[in-house]
N, CA, C and O atoms as a Maestro MAE file, in Angstrom:
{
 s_m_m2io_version
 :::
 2.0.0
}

f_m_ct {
 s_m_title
 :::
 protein
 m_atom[328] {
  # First column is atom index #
  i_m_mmod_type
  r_m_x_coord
  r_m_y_coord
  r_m_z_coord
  i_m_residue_number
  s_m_chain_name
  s_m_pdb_residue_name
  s_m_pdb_atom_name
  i_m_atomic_number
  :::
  1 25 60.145 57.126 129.348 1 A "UNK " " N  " 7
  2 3 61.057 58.236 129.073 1 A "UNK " " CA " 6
  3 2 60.232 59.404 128.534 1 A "UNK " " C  " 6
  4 15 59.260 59.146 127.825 1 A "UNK " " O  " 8
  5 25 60.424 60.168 128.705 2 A "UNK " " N  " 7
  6 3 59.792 61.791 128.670 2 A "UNK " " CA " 6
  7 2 60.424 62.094 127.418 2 A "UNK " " C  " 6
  8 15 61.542 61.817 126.985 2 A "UNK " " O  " 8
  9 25 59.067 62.980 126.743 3 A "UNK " " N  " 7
  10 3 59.798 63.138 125.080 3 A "UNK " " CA " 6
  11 2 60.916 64.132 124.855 3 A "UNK " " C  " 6
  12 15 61.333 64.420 123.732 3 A "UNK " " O  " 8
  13 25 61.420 64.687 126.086 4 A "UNK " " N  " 7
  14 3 62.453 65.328 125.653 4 A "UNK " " CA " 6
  15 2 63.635 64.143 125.979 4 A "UNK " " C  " 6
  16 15 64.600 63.784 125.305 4 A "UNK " " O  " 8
  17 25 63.186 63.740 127.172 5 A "UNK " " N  " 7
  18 3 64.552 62.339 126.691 5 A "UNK " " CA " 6
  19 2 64.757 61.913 125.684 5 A "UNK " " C  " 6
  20 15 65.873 61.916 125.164 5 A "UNK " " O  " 8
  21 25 63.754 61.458 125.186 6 A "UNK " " N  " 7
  22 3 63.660 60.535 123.490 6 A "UNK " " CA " 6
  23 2 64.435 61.572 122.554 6 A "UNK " " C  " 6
  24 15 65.411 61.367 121.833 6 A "UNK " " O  " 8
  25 25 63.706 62.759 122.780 7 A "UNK " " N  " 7
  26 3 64.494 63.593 121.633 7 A "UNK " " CA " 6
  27 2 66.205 63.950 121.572 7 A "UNK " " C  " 6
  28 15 66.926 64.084 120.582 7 A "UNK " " O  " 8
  29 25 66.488 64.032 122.821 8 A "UNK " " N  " 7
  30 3 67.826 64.105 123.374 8 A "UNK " " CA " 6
  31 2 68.708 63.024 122.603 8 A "UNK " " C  " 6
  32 15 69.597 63.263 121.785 8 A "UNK " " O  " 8
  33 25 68.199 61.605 123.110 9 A "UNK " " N  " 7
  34 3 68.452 60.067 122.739 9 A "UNK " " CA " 6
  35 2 68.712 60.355 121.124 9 A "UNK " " C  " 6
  36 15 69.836 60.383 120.624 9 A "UNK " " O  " 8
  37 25 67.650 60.536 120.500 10 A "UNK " " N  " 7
  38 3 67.642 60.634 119.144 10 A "UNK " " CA " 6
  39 2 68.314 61.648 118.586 10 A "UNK " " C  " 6
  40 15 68.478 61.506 117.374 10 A "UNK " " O  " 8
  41 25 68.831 62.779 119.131 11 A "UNK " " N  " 7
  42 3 69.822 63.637 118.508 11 A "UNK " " CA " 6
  43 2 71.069 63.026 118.737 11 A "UNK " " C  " 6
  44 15 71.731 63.093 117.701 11 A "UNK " " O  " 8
  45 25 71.821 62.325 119.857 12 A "UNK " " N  " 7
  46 3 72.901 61.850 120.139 12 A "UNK " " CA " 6
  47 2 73.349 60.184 119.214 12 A "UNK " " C  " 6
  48 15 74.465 59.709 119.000 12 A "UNK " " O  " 8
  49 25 72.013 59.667 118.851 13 A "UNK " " N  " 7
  50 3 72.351 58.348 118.015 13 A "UNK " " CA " 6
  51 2 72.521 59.371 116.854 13 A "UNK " " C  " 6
  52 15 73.569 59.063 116.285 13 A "UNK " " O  " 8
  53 25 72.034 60.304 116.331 14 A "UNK " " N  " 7
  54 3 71.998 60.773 115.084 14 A "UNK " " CA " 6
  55 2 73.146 61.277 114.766 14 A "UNK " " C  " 6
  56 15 73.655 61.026 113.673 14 A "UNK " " O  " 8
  57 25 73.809 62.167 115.790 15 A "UNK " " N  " 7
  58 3 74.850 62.916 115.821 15 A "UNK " " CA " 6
  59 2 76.160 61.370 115.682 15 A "UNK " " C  " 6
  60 15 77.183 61.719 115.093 15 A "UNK " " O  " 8
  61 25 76.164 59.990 116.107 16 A "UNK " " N  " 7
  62 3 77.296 59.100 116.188 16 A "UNK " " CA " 6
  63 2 76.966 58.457 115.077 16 A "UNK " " C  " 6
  64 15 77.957 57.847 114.674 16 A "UNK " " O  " 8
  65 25 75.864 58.271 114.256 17 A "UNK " " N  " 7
  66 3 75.438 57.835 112.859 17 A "UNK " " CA " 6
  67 2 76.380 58.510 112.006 17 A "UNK " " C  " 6
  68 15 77.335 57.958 111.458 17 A "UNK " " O  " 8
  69 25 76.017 59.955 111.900 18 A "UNK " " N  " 7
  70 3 77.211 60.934 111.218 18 A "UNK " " CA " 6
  71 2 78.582 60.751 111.550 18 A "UNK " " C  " 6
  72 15 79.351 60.384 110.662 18 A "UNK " " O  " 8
  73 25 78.925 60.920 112.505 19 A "UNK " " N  " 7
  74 3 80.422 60.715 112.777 19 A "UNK " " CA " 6
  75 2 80.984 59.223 112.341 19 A "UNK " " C  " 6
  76 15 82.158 59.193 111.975 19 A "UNK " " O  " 8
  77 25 80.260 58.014 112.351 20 A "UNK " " N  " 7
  78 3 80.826 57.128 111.182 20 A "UNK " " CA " 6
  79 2 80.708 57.201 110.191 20 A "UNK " " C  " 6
  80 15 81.483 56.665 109.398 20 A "UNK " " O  " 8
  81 25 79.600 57.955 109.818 21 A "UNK " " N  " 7
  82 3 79.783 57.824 107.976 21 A "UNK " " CA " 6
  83 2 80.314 58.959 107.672 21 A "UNK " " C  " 6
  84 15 80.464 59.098 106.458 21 A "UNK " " O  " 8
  85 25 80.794 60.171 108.565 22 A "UNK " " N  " 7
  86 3 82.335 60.902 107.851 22 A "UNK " " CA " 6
  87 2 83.519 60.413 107.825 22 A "UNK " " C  " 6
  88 15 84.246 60.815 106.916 22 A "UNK " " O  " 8
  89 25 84.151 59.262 108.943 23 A "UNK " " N  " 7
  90 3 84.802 58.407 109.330 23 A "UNK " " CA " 6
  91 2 85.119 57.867 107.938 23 A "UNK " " C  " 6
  92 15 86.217 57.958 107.389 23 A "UNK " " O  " 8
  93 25 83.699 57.125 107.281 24 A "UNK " " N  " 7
  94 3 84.175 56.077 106.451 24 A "UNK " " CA " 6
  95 2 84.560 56.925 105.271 24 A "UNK " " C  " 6
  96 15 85.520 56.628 104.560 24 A "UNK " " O  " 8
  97 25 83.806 57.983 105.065 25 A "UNK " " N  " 7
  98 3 83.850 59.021 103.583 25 A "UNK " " CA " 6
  99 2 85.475 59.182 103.489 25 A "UNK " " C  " 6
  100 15 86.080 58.951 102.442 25 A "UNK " " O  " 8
  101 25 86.083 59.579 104.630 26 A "UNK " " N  " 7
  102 3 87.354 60.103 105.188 26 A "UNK " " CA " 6
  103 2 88.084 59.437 104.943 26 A "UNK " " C  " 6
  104 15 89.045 59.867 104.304 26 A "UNK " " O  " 8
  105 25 88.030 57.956 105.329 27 A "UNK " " N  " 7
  106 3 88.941 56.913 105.016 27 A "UNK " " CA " 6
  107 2 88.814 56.340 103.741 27 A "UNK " " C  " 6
  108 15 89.735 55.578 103.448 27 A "UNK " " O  " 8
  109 25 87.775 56.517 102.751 28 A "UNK " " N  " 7
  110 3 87.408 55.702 101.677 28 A "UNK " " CA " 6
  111 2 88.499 56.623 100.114 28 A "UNK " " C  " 6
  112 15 89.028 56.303 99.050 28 A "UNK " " O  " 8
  113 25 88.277 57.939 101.034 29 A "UNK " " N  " 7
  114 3 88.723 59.228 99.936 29 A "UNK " " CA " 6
  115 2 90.175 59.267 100.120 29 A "UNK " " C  " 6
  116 15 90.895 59.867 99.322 29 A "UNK " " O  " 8
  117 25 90.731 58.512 101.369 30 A "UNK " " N  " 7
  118 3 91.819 59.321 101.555 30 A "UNK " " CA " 6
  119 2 92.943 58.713 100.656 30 A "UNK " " C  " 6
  120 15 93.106 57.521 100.395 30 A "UNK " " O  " 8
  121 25 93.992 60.225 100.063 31 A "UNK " " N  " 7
  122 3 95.511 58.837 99.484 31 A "UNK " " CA " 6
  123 2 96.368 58.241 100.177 31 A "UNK " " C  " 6
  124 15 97.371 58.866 100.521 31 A "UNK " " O  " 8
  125 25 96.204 56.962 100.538 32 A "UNK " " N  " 7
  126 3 96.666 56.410 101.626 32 A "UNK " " CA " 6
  127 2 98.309 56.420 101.009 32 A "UNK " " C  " 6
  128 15 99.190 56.814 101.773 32 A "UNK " " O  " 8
  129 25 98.639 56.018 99.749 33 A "UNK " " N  " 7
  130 3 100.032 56.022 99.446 33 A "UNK " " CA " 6
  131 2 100.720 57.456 99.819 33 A "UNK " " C  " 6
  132 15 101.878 57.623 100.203 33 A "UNK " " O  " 8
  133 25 99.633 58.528 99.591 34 A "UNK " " N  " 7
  134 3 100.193 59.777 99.731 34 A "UNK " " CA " 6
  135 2 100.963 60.302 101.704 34 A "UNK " " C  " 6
  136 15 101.783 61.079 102.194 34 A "UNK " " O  " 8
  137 25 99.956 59.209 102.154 35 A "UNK " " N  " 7
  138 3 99.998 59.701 103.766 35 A "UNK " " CA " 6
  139 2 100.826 59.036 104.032 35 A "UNK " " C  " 6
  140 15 101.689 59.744 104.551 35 A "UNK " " O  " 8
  141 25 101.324 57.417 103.982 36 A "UNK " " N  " 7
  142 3 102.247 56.679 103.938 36 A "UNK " " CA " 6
  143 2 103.611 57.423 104.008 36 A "UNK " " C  " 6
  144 15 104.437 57.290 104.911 36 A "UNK " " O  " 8
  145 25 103.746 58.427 102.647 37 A "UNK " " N  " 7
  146 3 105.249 58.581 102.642 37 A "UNK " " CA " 6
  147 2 105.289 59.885 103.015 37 A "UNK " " C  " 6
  148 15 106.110 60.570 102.405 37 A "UNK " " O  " 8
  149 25 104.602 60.447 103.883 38 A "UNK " " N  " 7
  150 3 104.749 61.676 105.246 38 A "UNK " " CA " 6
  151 2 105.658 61.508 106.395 38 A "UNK " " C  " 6
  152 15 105.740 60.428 106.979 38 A "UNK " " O  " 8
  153 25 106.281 62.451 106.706 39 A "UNK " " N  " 7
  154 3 107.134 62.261 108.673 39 A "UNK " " CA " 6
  155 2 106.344 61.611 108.516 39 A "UNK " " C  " 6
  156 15 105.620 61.345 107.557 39 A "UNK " " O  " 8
  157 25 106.499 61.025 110.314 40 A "UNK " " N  " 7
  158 3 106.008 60.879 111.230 40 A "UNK " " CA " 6
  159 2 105.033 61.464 111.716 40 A "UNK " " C  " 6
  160 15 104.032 60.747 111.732 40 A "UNK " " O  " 8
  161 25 104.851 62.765 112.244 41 A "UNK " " N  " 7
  162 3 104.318 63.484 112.701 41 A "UNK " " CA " 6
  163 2 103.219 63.996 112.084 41 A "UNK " " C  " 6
  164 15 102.137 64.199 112.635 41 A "UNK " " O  " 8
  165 25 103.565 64.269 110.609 42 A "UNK " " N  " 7
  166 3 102.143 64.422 109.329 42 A "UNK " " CA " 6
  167 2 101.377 63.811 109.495 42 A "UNK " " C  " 6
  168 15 100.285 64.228 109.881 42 A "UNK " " O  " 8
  169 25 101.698 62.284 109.219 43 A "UNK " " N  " 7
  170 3 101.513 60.685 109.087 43 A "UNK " " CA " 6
  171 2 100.464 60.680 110.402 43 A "UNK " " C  " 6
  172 15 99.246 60.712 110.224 43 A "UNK " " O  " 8
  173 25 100.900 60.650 111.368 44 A "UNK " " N  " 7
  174 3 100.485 60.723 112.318 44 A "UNK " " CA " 6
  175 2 99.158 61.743 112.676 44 A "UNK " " C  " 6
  176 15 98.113 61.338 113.185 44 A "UNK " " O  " 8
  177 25 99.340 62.644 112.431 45 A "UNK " " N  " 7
  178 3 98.130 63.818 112.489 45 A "UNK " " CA " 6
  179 2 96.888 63.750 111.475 45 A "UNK " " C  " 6
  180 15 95.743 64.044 111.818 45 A "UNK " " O  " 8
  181 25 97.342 63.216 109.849 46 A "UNK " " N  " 7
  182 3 96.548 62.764 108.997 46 A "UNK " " CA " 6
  183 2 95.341 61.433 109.604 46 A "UNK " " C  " 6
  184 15 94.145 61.716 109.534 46 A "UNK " " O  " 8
  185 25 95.586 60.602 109.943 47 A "UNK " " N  " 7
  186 3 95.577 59.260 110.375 47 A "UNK " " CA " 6
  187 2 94.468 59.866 111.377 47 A "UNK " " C  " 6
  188 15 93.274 59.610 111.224 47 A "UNK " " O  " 8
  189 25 95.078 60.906 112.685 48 A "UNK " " N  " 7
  190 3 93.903 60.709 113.781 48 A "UNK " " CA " 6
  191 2 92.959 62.059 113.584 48 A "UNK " " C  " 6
  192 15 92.017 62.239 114.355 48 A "UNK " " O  " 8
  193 25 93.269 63.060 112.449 49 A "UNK " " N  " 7
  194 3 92.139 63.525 111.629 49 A "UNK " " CA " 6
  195 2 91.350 62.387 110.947 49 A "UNK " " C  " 6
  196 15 90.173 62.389 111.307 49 A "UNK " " O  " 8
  197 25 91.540 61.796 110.411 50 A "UNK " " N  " 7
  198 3 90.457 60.688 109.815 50 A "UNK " " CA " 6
  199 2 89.443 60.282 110.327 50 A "UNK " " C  " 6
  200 15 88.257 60.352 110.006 50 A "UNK " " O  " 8
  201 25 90.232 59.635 111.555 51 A "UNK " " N  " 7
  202 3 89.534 59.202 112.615 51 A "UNK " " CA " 6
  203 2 88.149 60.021 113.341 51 A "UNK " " C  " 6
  204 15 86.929 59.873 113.412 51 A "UNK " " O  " 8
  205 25 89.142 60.904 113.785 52 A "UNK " " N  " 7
  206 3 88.254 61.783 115.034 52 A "UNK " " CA " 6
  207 2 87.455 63.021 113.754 52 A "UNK " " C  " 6
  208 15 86.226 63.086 113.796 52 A "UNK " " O  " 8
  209 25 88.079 63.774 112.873 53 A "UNK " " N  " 7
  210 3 87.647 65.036 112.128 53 A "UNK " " CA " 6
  211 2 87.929 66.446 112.870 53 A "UNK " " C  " 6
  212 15 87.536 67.597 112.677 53 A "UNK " " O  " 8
  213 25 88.927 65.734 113.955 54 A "UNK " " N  " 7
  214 3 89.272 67.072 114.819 54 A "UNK " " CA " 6
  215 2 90.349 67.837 114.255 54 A "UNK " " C  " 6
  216 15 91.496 67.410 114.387 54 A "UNK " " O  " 8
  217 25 90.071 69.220 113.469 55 A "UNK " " N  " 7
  218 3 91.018 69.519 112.797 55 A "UNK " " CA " 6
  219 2 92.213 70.663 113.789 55 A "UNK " " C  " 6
  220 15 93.243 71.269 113.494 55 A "UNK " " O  " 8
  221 25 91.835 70.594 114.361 56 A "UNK " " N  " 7
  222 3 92.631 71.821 115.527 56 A "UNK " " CA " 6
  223 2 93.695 70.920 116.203 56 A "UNK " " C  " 6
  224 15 94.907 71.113 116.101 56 A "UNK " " O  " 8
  225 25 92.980 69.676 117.070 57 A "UNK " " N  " 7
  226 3 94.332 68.789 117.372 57 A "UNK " " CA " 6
  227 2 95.018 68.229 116.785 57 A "UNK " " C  " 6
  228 15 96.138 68.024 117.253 57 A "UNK " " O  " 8
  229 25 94.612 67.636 115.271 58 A "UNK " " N  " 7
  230 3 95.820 67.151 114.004 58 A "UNK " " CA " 6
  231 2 96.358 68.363 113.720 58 A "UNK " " C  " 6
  232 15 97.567 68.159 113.608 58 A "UNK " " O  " 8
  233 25 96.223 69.037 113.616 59 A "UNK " " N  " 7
  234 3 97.221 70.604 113.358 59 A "UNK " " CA " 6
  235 2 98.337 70.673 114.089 59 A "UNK " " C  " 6
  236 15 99.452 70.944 113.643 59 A "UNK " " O  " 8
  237 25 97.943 70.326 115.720 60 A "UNK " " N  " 7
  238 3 99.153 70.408 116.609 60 A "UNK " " CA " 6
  239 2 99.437 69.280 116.658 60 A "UNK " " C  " 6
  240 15 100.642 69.283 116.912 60 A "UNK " " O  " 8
  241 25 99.097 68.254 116.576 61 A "UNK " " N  " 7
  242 3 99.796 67.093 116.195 61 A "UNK " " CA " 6
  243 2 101.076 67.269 115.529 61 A "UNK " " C  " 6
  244 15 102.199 67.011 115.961 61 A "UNK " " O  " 8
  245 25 100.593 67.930 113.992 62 A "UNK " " N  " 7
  246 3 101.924 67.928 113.031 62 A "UNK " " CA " 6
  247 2 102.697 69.135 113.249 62 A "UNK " " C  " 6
  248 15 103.726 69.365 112.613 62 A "UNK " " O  " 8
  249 25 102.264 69.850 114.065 63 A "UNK " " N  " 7
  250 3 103.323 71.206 114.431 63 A "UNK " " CA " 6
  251 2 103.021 72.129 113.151 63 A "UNK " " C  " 6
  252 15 103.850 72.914 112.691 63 A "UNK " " O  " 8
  253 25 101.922 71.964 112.711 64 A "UNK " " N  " 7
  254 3 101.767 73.046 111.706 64 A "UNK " " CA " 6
  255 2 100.547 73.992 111.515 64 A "UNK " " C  " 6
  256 15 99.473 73.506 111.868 64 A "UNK " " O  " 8
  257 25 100.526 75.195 111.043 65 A "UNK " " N  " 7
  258 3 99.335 76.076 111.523 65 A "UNK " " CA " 6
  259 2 98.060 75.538 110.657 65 A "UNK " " C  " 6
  260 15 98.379 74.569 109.968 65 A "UNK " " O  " 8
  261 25 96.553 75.970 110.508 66 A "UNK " " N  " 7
  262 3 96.100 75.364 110.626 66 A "UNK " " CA " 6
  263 2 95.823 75.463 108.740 66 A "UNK " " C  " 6
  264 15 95.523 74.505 108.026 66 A "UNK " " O  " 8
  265 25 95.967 76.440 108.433 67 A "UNK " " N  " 7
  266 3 96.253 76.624 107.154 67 A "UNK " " CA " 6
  267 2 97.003 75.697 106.199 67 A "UNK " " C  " 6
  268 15 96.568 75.128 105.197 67 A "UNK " " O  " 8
  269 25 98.346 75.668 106.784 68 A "UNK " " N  " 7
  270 3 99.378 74.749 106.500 68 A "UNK " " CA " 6
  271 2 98.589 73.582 106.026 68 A "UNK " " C  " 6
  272 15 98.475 73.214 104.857 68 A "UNK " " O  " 8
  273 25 97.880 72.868 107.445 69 A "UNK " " N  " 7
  274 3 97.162 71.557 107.740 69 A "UNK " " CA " 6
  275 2 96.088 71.311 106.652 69 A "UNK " " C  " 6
  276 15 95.810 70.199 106.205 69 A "UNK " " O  " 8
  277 25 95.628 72.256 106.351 70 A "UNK " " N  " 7
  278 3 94.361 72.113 105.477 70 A "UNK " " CA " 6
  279 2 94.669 72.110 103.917 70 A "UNK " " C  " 6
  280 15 93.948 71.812 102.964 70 A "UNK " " O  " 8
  281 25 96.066 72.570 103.986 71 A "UNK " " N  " 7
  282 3 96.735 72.121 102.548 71 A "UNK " " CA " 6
  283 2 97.278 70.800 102.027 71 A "UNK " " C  " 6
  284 15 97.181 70.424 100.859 71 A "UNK " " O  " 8
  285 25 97.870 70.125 103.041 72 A "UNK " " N  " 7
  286 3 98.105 69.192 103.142 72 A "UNK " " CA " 6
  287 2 96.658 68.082 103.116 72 A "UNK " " C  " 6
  288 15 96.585 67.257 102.205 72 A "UNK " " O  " 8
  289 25 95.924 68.132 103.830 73 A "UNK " " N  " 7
  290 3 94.763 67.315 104.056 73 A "UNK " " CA " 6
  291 2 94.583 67.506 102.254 73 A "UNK " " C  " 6
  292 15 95.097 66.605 101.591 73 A "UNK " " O  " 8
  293 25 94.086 68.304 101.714 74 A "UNK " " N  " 7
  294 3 93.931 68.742 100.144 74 A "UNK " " CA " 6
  295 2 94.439 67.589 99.472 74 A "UNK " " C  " 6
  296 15 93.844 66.727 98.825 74 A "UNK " " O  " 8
  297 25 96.180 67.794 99.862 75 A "UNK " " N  " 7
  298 3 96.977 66.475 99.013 75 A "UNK " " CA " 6
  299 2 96.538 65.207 99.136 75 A "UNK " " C  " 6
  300 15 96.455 64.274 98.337 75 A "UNK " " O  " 8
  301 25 96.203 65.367 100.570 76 A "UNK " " N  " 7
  302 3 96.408 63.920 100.685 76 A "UNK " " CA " 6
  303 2 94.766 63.566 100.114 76 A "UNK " " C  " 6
  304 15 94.469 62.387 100.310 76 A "UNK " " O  " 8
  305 25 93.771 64.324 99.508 77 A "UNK " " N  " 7
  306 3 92.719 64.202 98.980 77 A "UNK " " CA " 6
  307 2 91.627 63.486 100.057 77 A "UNK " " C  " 6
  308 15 90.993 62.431 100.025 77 A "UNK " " O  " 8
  309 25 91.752 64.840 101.236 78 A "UNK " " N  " 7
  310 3 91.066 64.112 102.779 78 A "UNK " " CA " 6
  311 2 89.708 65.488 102.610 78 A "UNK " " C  " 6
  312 15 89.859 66.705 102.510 78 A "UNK " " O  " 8
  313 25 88.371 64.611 102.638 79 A "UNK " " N  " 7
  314 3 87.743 66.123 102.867 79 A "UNK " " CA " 6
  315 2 87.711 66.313 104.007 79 A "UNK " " C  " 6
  316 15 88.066 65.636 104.971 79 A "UNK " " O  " 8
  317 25 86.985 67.885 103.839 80 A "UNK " " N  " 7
  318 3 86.915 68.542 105.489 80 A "UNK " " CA " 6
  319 2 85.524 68.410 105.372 80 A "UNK " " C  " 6
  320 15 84.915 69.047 104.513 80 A "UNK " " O  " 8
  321 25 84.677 67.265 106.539 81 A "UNK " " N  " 7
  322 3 83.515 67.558 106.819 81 A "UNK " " CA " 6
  323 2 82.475 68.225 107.797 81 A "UNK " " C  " 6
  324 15 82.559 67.752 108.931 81 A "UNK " " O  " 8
  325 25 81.920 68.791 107.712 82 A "UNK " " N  " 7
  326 3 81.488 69.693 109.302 82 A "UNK " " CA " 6
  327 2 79.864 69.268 109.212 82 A "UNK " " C  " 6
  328 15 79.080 69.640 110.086 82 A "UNK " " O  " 8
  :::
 }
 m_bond[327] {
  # First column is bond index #
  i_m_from
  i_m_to
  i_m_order
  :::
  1 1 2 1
  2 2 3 1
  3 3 4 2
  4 3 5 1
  5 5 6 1
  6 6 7 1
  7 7 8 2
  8 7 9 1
  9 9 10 1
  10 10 11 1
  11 11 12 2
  12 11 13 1
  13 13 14 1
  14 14 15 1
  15 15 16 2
  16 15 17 1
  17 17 18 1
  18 18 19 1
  19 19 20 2
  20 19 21 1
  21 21 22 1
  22 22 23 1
  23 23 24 2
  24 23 25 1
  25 25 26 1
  26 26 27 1
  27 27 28 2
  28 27 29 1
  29 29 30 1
  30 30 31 1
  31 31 32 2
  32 31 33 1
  33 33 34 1
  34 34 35 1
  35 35 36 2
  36 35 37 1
  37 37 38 1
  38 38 39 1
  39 39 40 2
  40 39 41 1
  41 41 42 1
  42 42 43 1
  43 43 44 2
  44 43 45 1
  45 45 46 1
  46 46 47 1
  47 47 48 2
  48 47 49 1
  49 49 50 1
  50 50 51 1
  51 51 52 2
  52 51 53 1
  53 53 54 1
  54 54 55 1
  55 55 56 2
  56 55 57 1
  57 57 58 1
  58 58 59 1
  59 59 60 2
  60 59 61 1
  61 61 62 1
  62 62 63 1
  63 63 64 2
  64 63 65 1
  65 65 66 1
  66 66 67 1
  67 67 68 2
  68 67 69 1
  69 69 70 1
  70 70 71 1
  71 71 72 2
  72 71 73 1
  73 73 74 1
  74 74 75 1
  75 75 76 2
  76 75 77 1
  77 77 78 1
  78 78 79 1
  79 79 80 2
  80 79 81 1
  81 81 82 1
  82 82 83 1
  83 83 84 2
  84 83 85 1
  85 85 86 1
  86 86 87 1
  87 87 88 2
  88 87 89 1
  89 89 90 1
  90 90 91 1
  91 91 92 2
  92 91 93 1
  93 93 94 1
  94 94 95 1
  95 95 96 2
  96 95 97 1
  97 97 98 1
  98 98 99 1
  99 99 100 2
  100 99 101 1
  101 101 102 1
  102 102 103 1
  103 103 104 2
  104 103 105 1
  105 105 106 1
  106 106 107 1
  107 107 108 2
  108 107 109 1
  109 109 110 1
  110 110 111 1
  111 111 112 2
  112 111 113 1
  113 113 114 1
  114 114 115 1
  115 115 116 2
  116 115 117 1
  117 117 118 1
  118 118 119 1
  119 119 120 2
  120 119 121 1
  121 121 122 1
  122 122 123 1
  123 123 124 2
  124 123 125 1
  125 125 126 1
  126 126 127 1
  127 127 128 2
  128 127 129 1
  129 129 130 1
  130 130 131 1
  131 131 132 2
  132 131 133 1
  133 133 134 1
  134 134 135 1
  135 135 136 2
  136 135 137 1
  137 137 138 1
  138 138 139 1
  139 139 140 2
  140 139 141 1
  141 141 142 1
  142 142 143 1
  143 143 144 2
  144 143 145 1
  145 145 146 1
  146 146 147 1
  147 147 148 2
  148 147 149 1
  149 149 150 1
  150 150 151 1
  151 151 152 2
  152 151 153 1
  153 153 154 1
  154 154 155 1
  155 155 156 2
  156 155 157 1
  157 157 158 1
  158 158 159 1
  159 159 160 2
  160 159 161 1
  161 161 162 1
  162 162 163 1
  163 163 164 2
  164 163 165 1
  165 165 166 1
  166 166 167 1
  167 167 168 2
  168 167 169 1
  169 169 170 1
  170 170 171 1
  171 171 172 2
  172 171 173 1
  173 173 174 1
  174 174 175 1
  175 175 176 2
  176 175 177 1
  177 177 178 1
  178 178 179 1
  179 179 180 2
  180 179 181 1
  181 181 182 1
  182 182 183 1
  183 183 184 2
  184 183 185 1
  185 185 186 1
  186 186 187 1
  187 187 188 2
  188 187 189 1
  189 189 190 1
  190 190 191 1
  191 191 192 2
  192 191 193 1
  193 193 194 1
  194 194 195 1
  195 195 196 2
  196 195 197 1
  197 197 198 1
  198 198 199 1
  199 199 200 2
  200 199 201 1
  201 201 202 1
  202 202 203 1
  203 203 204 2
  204 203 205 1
  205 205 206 1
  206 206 207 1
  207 207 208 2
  208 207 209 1
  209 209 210 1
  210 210 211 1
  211 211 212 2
  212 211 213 1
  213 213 214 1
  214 214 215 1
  215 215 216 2
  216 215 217 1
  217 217 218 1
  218 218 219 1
  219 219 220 2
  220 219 221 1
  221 221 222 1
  222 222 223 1
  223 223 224 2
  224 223 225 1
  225 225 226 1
  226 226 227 1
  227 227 228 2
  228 227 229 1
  229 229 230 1
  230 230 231 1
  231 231 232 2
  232 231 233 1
  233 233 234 1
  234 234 235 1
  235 235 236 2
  236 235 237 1
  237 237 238 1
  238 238 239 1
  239 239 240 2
  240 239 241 1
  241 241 242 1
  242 242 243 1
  243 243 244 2
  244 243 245 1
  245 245 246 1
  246 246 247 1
  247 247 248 2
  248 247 249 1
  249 249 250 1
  250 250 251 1
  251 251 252 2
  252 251 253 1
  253 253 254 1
  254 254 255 1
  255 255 256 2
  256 255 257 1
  257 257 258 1
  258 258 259 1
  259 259 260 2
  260 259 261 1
  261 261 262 1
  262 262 263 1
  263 263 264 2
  264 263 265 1
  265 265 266 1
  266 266 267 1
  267 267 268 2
  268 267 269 1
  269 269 270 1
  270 270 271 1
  271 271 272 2
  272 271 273 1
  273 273 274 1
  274 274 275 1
  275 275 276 2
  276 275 277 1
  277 277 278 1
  278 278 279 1
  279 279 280 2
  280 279 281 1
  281 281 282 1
  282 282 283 1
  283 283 284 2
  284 283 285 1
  285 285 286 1
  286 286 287 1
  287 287 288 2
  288 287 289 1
  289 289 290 1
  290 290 291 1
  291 291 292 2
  292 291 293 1
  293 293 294 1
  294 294 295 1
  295 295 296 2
  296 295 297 1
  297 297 298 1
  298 298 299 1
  299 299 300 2
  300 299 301 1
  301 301 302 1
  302 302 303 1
  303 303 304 2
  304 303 305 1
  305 305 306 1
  306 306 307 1
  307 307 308 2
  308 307 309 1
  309 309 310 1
  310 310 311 1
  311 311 312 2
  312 311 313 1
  313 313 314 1
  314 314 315 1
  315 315 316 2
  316 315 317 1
  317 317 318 1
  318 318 319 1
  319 319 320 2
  320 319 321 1
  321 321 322 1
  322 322 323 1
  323 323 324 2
  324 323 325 1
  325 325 326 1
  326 326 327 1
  327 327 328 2
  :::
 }
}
């Protein structure tokens, strides 16, 4: 493999290294009692922000702007990691 492959390789394991350990930060921090007693739709958008950290599609998830969303995430004591 050619060292820009390798380097490629090694930015993409590096880049899915991070995305679980915001995953776990996400889930470790979050108030799960708090998300629990949300709609549906909150509930729901909280949950696959955790997951993914995609904050634009949990926004439309919960039908709320993105502002809104980022207040809520607050409560529910979810950070925002980038």
């Amino acid at each position: 493999m050619s060292s820009k492959g390798t380097a490629n390789k090694d930015l993409i394991e590096n880049f899915w290294r991070e995305e679980i350990e915001f995953r776990r930060i996400r889930r470790e921090s979050a108030d799960w009692s708090f998300i629990e007693k949300q709609p549906p739709r909150i509930k729901a958008a909280l949950e696959y922000y955790i997951e993914t950290g995609d904050i634009r599609t949990s926004s439309k998830i919960a039908g709320l702007n993105l502002c809104v969303f980022r207040n809520i995430l607050r409560q529910a004591r979810i950070p925002v990691i980038t």
